[in-house]
Phi, psi and omega in degrees: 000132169335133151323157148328263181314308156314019187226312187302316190284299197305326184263324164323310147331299158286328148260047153209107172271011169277312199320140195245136156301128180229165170076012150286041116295308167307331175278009164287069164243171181330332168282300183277003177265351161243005157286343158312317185302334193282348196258012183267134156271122167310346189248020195272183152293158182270176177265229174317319211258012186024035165277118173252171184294334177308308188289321193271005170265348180302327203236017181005292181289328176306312214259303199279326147268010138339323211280279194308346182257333171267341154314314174258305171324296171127035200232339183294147166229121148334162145250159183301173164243152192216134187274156157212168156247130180220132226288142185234150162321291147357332180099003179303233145192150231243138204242160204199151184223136186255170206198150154267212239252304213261351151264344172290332199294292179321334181276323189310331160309318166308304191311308183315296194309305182297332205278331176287353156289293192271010175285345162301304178304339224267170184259206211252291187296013194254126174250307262251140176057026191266127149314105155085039151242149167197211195307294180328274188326321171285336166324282196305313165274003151321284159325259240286354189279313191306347216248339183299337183051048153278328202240145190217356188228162183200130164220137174261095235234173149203154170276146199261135178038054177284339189277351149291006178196059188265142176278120220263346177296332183317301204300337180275357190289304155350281198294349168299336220274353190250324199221130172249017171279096177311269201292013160255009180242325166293001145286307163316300197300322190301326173262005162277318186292347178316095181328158172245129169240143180263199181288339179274358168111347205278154165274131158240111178289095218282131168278292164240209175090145145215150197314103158305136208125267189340188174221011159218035159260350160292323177276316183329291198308340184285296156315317171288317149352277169335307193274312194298334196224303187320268169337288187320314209267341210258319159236027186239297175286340194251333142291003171245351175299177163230000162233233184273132178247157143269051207279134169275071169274174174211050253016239215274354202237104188222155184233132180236141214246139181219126192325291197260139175312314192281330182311308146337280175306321180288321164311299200286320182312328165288315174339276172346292188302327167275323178293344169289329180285004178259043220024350224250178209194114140327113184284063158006284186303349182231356159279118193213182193219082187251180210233071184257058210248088169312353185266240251246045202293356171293301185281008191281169181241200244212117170214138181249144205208104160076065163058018201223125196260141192242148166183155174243149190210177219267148187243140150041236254245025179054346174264194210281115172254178146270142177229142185221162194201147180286133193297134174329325168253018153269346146277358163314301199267001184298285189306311167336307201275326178305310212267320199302324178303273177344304202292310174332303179236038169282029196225329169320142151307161220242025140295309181306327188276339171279329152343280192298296148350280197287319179275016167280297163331283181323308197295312171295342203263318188294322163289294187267012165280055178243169201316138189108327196260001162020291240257325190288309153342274167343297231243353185257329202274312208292321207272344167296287179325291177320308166339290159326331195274294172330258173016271175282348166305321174299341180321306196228178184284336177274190203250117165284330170237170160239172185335291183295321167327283161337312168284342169299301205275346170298312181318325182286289179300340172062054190278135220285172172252114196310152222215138163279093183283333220227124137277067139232000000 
């Protein structure tokens, strides 16, 4: 059950937004800190200290209080965090900050603390990293705004490195503006300030930025938004506009939708100039300005948002539907990563491997199963089997299955089919 006192912050937040919260460093204690313990994933890496959570629960109560007397003595030190990397579509490579065990727990306490503060403040259109919010929802109210055939201009934005250059005095100023707590916000600071270590053995000490990875770097990054880009558009842009605005987030990746073609130009030409006074930078390549109109659904463009490509076409009933499909290069890297899964373990016994196999399946058809994508599903579903046939044909030198073979053994295993999970 929710602590007390986190339900007691959450309705004082929503009927007083000034109000600053104090005596949060003291609610870091030993009760909430093992009520915390159930929000650890257990299967995650370990961090520096190669201490996982299986080990460090062997001794808990110990280990938790331990934890909780050098927090309130004033003696806890972050530990480094240790990068990793792992491969982005682009070919790029994308830096993850492992936390160990015994700062993931704190932070997730912080993270609680905060979140019950600012779900009040945070806006109706902010989804990413959110309680009982996530894509699909943004998806879903994306779609129904677009489909109201108020709005005809669109700019589709993403930030270049944003989790690498969040400033962290901005960022502590934002949160003062909320916590009247010195030493929980001189906590905060100890893990923006947390050496990184990298695979090559070097320490790096971050001037800005926080670690994707970390587990109270999403509602920070949530925060710093808010104030940077929210707020703004919300009492700055939506008065100066002269017809209807939208903004849609999602963390870093937001489409914000506008009546009139000038309202439009003027968002975009500014964007940049407001995202700079936070450090942060707007990605060229992924910032555009189109034309998104059912009154002209021929000349409209094309954008893509939370894995998913928007365009509008003759619907039914002959007039302008939306129509959306998973954008191309996530069914790319979806098979990509499937097949690469596949050539690895195609050697599992071969319960274990259609087990994992269907539930992967399940897992792409339960995301990208909403009304419309069929044909990508489908067409997705076709490029596995085939996959399948190769594959395992290669375990050895002769040819293990044939067509019909293949088609038996899907039937035994019960590889899943594709599915319309979400109607909207």
């Amino acid at each position: 059950m929710k602590p007390t006192f986190l339900r007691a912050i959450a309705n004082k937040a929503a009927t007083d937004k000034a109000h600053r919260f104090g005596n949060l460093f003291g609610r870091l204690t030993v009760e909430f800190l093992l009520w915390c313990w159930c929000f650890v994933n257990h299967h995650a890496a370990s961090g520096v200290d190669r201490l996982d959570a299986r080990h460090y629960q062997e001794n808990l109560q110990a280990n938790v209080e331990g934890l909780a007397a050098a927090v309130r003595g004033g003696w806890y030190r972050a530990k480094l965090v240790l990068r990793r990397y792992i491969p982005k579509l682009n070919g790029k490579l994308r830096p993850l900050g492992i936390p160990a065990v015994a700062d993931k727990l704190l932070q997730i306490g912080v993270s609680k603390i905060l979140e019950a503060i600012y779900e009040a403040d945070f806006m109706d259109g902010s989804y990413g990293y959110r309680p009982g919010r996530g894509a699909l929802d943004a998806v879903r109210d994306l779609s129904a705004k677009l489909r109201s055939g108020r709005y005809h201009y669109l700019v589709e934005a993403d930030i270049r490195g944003f989790f690498d250059h969040l400033e962290h005095d901005k960022l502590l100023e934002m949160l003062a503006q909320r916590i009247d707590d010195k030493a929980f916000l001189r906590l905060i600071r100890k893990w923006l300030k947390a050496g990184i270590l990298e695979p090559d053995g070097m320490v790096v000490l971050p001037e800005e930025g926080s670690p994707q990875g970390g587990i109270v770097s999403p509602i920070l990054a949530n925060v710093y938004l808010h104030h940077a880009l929210d707020i703004w558009f919300e009492d700055t842009v939506k008065t100066h506009c002269q017809g209807a605005v939208y903004l849609c987030r999602y963390a870093d990746d937001f489409v914000c939708a506008f009546e009139y073609q000038a309202d439009a130009e003027r968002f975009y030409r500014v964007l940049g100039s407001r995202l700079a006074k936070y450090g942060l930078e707007v990605a060229d390549e992924k910032t555009n300005l189109l034309r998104f109109s059912p009154s002209h659904w021929k000349a409209s463009g094309t954008f893509e948002f939370l894995g998913f490509e928007f365009r509008w076409g003759r619907g039914r009933w002959v007039k302008p539907a939306i129509k959306r499909r998973t954008a191309r290069k996530k069914y790319r890297a979806a098979l990509a990563s499937l097949r690469n899964w596949c050539r690895t373990h195609c050697r599992l016994p071969k319960a274990v491997f259609f087990a994992t196999l269907n539930a992967k399946l399940r897992g792409h058809y339960q995301y990208y199963g909403i009304r419309g994508n069929y044909e990508s599903l489908g067409d997705f579903h076709y490029q596995v089997v085939r996959m399948l046939y190769h594959i395992l044909n290669r375990r050895s030198q002769r040819r293990s299955y044939t067509w019909k073979g293949l088609i038996d053994l899907l039937k035994v295993f019960q590889l899943p089919r594709p599915r319309i999970c979400h109607d909207f």
